[in-house]
C-alpha positions in Angstrom: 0.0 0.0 0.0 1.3 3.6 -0.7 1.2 6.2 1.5 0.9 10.0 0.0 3.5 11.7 0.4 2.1 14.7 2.1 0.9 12.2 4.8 4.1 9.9 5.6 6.6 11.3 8.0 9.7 10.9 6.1 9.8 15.1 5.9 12.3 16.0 8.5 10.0 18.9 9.8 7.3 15.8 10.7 9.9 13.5 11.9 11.6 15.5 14.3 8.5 16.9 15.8 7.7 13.2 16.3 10.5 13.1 17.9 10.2 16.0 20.3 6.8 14.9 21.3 7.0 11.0 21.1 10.4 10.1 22.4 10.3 11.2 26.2 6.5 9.2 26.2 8.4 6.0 24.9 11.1 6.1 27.2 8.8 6.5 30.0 7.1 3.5 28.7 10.1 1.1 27.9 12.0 2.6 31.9 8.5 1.0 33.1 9.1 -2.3 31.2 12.4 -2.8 31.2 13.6 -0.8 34.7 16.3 0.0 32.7 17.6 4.0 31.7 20.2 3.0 29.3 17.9 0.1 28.1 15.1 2.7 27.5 16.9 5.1 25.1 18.7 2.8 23.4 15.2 1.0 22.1 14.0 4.8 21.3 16.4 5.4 19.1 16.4 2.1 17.5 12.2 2.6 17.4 12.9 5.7 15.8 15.9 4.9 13.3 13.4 2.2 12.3 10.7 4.8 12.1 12.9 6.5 9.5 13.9 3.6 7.3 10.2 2.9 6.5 9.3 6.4 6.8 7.4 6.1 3.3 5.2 3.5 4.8 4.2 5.3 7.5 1.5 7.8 8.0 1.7 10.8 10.4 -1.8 9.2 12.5 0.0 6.1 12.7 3.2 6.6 13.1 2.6 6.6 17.3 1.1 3.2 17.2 4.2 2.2 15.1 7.4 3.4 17.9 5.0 1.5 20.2 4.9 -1.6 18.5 8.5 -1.5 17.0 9.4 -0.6 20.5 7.7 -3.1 22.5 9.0 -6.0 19.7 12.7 -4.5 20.2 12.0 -4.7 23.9 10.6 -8.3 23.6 13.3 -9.5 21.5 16.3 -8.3 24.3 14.2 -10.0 27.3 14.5 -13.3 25.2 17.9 -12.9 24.3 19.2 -11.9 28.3 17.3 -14.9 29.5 19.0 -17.0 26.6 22.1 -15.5 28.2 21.1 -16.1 31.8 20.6 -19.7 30.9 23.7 -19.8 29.6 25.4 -18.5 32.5 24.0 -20.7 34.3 24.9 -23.7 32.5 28.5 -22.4 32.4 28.4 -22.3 36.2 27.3 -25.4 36.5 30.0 -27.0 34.2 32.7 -25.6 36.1 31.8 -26.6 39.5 31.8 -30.0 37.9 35.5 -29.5 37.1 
């Protein structure tokens, strides 16, 4: 499907005002979920790089609901990965007091 081009947010005007008034809401959102501050802004920007990469697909009225979601599946995808870690660790641990 293909957005207008008056309505998609790849005009930097759009996108940084996005930007001024979306990013502190997300990170506020992600500190909740992850109880993390580094953890938080990191995923922002990453919501937001992504944001800009598919800019074209994007309308303005959507673009909210889309840092949410890319957010929330960035978030999702880090918790999987640090308990893929964590059970890793743990294995490791395990080994060596076998040793």
């Amino acid at each position: 499907m293909e957005v207008s081009k008056e309505n998609n947010v790849c005009k930097q005007s759009v996108y940084e005002e996005l930007f001024r008034k979306l990013a502190p809401l997300l990170r506020n959102f992600l500190m909740y979920k992850f109880q993390h501050t580094g953890r938080a802004e990191d995923t922002v920007q990453e919501a937001f790089y992504t944001l800009w990469q598919n800019c074209k697909e994007v309308t303005q009225d959507l673009a909210k609901a889309y840092l949410y979601r890319v957010a929330q599946n960035q978030m999702i995808k880090r918790l999987e990965k640090d308990k893929v870690h964590q059970k890793y660790m743990s294995f490791q641990s395990k080994s060596e007091e076998d040793v």
